[in-house]
C-alpha positions as CSV (number, residue, x, y, z in Angstrom):
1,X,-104.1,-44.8,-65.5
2,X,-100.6,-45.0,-64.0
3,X,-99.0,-42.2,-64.8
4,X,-95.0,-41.8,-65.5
5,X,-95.0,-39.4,-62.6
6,X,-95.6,-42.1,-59.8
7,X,-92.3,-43.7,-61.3
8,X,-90.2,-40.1,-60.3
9,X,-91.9,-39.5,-57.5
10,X,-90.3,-43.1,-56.6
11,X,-87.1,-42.4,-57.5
12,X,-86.7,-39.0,-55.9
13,X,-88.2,-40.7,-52.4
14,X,-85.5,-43.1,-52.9
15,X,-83.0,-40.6,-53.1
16,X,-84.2,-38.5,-50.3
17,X,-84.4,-41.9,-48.1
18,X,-81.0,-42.7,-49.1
19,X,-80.3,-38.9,-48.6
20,X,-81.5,-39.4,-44.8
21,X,-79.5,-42.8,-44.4
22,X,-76.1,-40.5,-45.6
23,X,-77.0,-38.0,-43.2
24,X,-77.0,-40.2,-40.4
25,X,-73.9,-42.1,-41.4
26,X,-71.0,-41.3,-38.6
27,X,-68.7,-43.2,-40.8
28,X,-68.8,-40.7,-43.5
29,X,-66.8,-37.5,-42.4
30,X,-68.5,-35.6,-45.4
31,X,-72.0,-36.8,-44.8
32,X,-73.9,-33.7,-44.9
33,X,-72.5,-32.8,-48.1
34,X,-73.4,-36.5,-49.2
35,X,-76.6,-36.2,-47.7
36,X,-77.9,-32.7,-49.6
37,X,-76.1,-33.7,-52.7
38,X,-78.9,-36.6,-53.0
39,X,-81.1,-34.9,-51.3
40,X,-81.0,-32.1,-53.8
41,X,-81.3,-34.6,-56.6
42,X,-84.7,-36.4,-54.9
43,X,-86.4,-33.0,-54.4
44,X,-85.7,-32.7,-58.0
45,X,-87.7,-34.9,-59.1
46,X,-90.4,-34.1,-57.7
47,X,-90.3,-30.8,-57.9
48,X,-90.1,-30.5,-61.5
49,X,-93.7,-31.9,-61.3
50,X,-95.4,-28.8,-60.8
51,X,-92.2,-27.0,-63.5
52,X,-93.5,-28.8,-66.2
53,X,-97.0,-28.2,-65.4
54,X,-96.0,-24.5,-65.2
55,X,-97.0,-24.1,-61.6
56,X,-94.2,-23.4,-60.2
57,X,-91.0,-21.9,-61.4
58,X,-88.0,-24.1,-62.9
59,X,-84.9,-21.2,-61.5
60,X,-85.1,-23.1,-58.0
61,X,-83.9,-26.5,-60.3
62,X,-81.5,-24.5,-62.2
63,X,-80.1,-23.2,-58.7
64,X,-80.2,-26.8,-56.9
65,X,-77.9,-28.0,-59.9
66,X,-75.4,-25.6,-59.0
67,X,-75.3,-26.4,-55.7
68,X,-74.9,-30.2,-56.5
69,X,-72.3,-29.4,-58.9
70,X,-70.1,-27.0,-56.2
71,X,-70.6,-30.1,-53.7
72,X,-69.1,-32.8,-56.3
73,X,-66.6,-30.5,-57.7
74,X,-65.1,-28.8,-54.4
75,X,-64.9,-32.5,-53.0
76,X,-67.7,-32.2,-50.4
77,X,-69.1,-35.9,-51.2
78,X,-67.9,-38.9,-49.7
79,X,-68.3,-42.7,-49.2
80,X,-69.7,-44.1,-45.5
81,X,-70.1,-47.8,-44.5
82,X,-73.5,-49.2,-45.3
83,X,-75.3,-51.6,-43.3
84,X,-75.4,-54.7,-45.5
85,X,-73.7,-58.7,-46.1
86,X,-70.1,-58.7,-45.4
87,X,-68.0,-59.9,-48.4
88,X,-68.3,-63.7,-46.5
89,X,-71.7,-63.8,-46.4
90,X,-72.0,-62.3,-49.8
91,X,-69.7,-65.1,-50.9
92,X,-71.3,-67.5,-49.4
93,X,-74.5,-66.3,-51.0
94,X,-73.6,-66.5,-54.4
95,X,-72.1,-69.8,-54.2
96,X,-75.5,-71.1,-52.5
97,X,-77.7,-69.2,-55.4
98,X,-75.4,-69.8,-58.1
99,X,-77.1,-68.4,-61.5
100,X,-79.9,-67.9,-60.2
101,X,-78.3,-64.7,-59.0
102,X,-79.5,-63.1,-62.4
103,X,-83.0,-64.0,-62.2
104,X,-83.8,-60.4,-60.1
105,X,-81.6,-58.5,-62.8
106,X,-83.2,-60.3,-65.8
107,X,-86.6,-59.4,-64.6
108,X,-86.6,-56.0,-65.5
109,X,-86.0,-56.2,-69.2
110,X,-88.8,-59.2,-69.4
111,X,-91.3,-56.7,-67.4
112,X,-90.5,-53.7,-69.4
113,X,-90.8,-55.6,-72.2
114,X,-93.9,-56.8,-71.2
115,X,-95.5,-53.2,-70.6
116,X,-94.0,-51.8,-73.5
117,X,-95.8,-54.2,-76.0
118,X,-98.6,-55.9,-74.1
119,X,-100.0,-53.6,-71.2
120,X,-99.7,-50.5,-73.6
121,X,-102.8,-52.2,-75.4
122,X,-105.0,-52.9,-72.1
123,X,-107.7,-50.8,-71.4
124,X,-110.1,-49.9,-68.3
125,X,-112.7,-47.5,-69.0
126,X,-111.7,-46.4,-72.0
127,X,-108.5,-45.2,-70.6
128,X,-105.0,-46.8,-71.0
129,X,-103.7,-48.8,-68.0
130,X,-99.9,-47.0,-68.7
131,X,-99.8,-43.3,-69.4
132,X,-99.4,-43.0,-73.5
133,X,-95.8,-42.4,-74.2
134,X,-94.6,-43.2,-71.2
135,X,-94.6,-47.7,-71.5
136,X,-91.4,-48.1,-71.8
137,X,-90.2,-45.7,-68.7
138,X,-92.9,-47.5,-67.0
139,X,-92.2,-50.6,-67.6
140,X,-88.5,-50.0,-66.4
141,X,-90.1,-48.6,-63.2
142,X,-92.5,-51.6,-62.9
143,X,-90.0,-53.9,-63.6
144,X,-87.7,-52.7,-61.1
145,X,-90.2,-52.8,-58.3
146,X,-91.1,-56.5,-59.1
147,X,-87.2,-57.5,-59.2
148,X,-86.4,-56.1,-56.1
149,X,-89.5,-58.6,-54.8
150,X,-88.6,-61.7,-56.3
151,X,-85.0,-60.8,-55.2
152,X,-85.9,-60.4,-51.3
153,X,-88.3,-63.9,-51.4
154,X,-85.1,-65.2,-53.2
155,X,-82.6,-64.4,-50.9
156,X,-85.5,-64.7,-48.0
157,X,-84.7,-60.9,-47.1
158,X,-87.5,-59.6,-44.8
159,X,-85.9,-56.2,-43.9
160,X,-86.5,-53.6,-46.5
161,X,-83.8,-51.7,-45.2
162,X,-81.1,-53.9,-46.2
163,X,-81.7,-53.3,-50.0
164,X,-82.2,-49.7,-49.2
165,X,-78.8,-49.9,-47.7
166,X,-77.0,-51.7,-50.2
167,X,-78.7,-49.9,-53.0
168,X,-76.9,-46.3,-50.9
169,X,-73.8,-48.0,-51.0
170,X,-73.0,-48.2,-54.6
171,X,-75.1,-44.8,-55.5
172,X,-72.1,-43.3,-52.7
173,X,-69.6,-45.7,-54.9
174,X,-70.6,-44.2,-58.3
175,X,-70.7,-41.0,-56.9
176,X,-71.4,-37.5,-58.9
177,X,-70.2,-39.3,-62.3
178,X,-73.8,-41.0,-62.6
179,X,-75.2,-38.1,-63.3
180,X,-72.8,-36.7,-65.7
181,X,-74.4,-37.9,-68.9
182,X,-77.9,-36.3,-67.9
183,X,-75.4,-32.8,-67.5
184,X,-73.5,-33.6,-70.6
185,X,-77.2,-34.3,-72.5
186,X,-78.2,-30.5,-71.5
187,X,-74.7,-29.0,-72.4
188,X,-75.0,-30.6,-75.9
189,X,-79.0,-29.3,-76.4
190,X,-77.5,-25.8,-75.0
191,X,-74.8,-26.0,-77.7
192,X,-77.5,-26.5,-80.4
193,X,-79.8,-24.1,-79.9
194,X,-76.6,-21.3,-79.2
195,X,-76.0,-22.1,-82.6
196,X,-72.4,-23.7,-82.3
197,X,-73.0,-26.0,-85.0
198,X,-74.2,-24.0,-87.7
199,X,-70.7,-22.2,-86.8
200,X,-69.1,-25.1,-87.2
201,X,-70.5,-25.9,-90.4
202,X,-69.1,-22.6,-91.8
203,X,-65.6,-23.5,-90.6
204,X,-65.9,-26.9,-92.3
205,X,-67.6,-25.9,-95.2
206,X,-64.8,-23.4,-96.3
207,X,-61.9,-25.9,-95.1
208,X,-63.6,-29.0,-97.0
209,X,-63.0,-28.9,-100.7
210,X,-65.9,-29.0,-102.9
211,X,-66.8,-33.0,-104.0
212,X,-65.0,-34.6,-102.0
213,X,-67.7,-36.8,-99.9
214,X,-64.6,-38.9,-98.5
215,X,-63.3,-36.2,-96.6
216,X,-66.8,-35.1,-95.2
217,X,-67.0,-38.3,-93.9
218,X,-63.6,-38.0,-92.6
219,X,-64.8,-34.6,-91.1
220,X,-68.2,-36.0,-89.5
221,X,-66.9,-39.3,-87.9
222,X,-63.1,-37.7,-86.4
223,X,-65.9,-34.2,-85.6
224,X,-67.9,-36.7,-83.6
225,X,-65.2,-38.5,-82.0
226,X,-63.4,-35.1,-81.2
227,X,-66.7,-34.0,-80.0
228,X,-67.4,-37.0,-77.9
229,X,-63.9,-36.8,-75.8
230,X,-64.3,-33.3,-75.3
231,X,-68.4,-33.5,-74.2
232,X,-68.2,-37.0,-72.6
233,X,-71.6,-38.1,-74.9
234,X,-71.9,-38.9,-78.0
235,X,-75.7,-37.8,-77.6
236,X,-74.2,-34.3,-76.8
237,X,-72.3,-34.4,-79.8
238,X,-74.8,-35.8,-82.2
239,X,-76.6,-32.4,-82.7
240,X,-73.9,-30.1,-82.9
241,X,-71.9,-32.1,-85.5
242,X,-75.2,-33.1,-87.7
243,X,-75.7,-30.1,-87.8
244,X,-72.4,-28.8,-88.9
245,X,-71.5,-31.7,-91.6
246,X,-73.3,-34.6,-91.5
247,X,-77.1,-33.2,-92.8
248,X,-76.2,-30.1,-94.7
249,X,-72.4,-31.6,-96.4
250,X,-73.6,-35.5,-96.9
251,X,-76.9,-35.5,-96.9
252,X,-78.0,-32.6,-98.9
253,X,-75.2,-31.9,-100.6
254,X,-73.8,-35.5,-101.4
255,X,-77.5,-37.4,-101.0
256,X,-76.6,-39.9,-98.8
257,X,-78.5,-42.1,-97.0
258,X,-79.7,-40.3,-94.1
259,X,-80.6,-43.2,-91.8
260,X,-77.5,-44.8,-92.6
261,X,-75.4,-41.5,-92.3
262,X,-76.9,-40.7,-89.2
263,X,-76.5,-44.0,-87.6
264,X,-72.8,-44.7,-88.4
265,X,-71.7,-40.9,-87.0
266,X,-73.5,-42.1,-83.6
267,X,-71.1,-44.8,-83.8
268,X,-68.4,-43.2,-84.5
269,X,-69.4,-40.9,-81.2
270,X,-69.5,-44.1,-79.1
271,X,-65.8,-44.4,-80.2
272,X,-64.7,-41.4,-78.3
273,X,-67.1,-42.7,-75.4
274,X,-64.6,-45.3,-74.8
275,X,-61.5,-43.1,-74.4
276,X,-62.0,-40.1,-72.5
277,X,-62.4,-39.8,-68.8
278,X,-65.5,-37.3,-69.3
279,X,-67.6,-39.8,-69.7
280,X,-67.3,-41.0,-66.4
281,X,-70.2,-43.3,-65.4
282,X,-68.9,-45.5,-68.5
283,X,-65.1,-45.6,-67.3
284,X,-64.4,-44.7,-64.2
285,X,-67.7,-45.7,-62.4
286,X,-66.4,-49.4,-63.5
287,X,-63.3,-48.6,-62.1
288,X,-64.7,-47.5,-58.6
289,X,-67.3,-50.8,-58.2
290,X,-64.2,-53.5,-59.3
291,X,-61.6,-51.4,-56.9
292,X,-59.3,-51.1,-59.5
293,X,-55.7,-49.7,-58.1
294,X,-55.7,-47.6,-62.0
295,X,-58.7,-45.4,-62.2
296,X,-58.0,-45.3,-66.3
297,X,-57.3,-48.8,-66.8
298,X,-60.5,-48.9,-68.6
299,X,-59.7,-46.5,-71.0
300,X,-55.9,-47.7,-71.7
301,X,-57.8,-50.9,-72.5
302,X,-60.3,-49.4,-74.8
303,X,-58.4,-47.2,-76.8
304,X,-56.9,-49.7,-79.4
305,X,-60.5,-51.0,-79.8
306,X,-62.0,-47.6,-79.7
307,X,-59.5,-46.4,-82.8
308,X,-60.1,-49.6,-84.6
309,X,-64.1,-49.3,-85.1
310,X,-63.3,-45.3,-85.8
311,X,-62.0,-46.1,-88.8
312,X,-64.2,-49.3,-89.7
313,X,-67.3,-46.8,-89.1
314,X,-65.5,-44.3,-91.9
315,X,-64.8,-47.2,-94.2
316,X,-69.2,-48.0,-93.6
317,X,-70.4,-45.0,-94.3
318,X,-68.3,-44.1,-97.3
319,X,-69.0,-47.4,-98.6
320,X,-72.7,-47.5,-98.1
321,X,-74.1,-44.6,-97.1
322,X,-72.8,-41.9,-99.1
C-alpha cells in the first residue's frame, strides 16, 4: 500500500535538498538564514511522522515554527541566483514548445484525478494500492512526480538538478508568505477551541435585534469579510464566525438552509481574501513572480470586484438561503 507518508517524506527531502542548494549559494548574502528556514520546514515533515504516531514529542515542531517565524519576520531570508535557463533560452523555449508548455502542468490534475476515482478501487492482496483517505493527496503527489517526467523528456532535460534548481528559485521568490495560510489555518482552529466565537456570538446576539434575519446575514457575511482581512483566510474565519452567527442566529434560530448558509458565508470570506495583504501567497506572491514595481497592485485591482460579490453573496443568501 502506498502510504500518504512517502508523499511528506518527499516533500520535506525536497525542502532539505533545496535547503542544502541555499546554503551553498554565495550569491545570497542571507543564505544560512535561507537555508535553515527550509531546512526547518523539511525536517518538519518528517518529523511529525513519529508526533502523530505518538513516538516522539510534537514541542520540538512547535519550537522549529518559532524559529522559522523569527527568521522571516526579522528579515533573515533572502533571494540567491539559481542555476537554471536564462530568460533567452527560456524565450526561446517557449516559442519552440508553444502550448504544449501546459501539457507537464495539466498532468497533475488528470493523475490525481485518476487516483482519486480509479486507483482508490484497485486492490492487491486484499489491501488498497493508495492508503484509504489519503487518494486524493496521493494522487497530487503521484501526479507531480509523473509531470515533472514527461516535462524533462519534453524539454529533453537529462540533469535533475536543473528542475531542482529552478523549483529553489521560485520557493526563494514566494518566500515565507507560502506558508502563511497553513499558519493562518492553526490561528483560526486556536481561536475556536479558545472559545472566541461563542464570545462573539454574545456580542452579536445582544446588538442584533430579535427577527430580523436580514441583518444576521448582514452580520455573518461583513463578520466573515472583517474576519478574513484581519486573519488572511477565510478558512480561519469560517469557524469562529459560524460559530458566532451563522449556525446558532440563521440556522437555528431563522431555519435556514444550512448548506446553502454555510456555503455563501465561505464566499463572502473569499471576498476579504482578495483585499488584504495578509493573505499573502494570494497577493503578493503574484506580485513577487510577475516583478511588479507595486507590491499591492493586486489588491487595488481586486477591491472593486471584491466589494461587488460581498454584497451579491448578502443579496444570495437572504434570498435563498434564509
Amino acid at each position: 500500500m502506498i502510504k500518504a507518508e512517502w508523499f511528506f517524506w518527499l516533500v520535506g527531502g525536497l525542502f532539505l535538498a533545496m535547503a542544502a542548494q541555499m546554503l551553498a549559494d554565495r550569491t545570497n548574502p542571507r543564505r544560512v538564514g535561507t537555508a535553515a528556514f527550509w531546512g526547518l520546514l523539511g525536517a518538519g515533515f518528517v518529523y511529525s511522522t513519529w508526533v502523530v504516531d505518538k513516538t516522539a514529542p510534537a514541542e520540538p515542531l512547535g519550537a522549529a515554527v518559532l524559529v522559522m517565524v523569527c527568521l522571516a519576520g526579522f528579515g533573515l531570508t533572502g533571494r540567491g541566483t539559481a542555476r537554471t535557463a536564462t530568460p533567452e533560452q527560456r524565450e526561446a523555449s517557449a516559442r519552440r514548445h508553444g502550448s504544449r508548455l501546459f501539457v507537464p502542468a495539466l498532468t497533475i490534475p488528470v493523475v490525481a484525478l485518476i487516483c482519486a476515482v480509479g486507483v482508490k478501487k484497485l486492490h492487491v492482496g486484499g489491501e488498497p494500492v493508495l492508503q484509504k483517505g489519503s487518494e486524493t493527496v496521493l494522487g497530487l503527489g503521484i501526479g507531480s512526480v509523473v509531470a515533472l517526467a514527461v516535462g524533462m523528456v519534453m524539454l529533453r532535460e537529462r540533469r535533475p538538478s536543473t528542475p531542482l534548481h529552478a523549483g529553489r528559485s521560485m520557493l526563494e521568490s514566494m518566500g515565507w508568505a507560502m506558508l502563511l495560510p497553513q499558519l493562518l489555518a492553526t490561528l483560526g482552529a486556536i481561536f475556536s477551541v479558545a472559545g472566541v466565537g461563542e464570545q462573539v456570538r454574545r456580542i452579536t446576539t445582544t446588538v442584533l435585534p430579535d427577527g430580523s434575519a436580514f441583518l444576521g446575514v448582514v452580520a455573518y457575511c461583513c463578520g466573515m469579510f472583517l474576519f478574513t482581512v484581519v486573519m488572511g483566510n477565510a478558512f480561519a474565519a469560517f469557524p469562529v464566525l459560524t460559530a458566532a452567527v451563522g449556525w446558532p442566529v440563521l440556522v437555528e434560530q431563522h431555519h435556514g438552509n444550512a448548506p446553502a448558509v454555510l456555503a455563501v458565508g465561505m464566499l463572502a470570506g473569499f471576498c476579504g481574501t482578495l483585499v488584504t495583504p495578509m493573505a499573502a501567497n494570494y497577493n503578493f506572491v503574484p506580485a513577487a513572480l510577475l516583478e511588479l514595481k507595486d507590491p499591492y497592485g493586486p489588491i487595488k485591482a481586486q477591491m472593486p470586484t471584491a466589494f461587488i460579490l460581498l454584497g451579491c453573496n448578502i443579496a444570495i443568501m437572504s434570498v435563498f438561503a434564509v
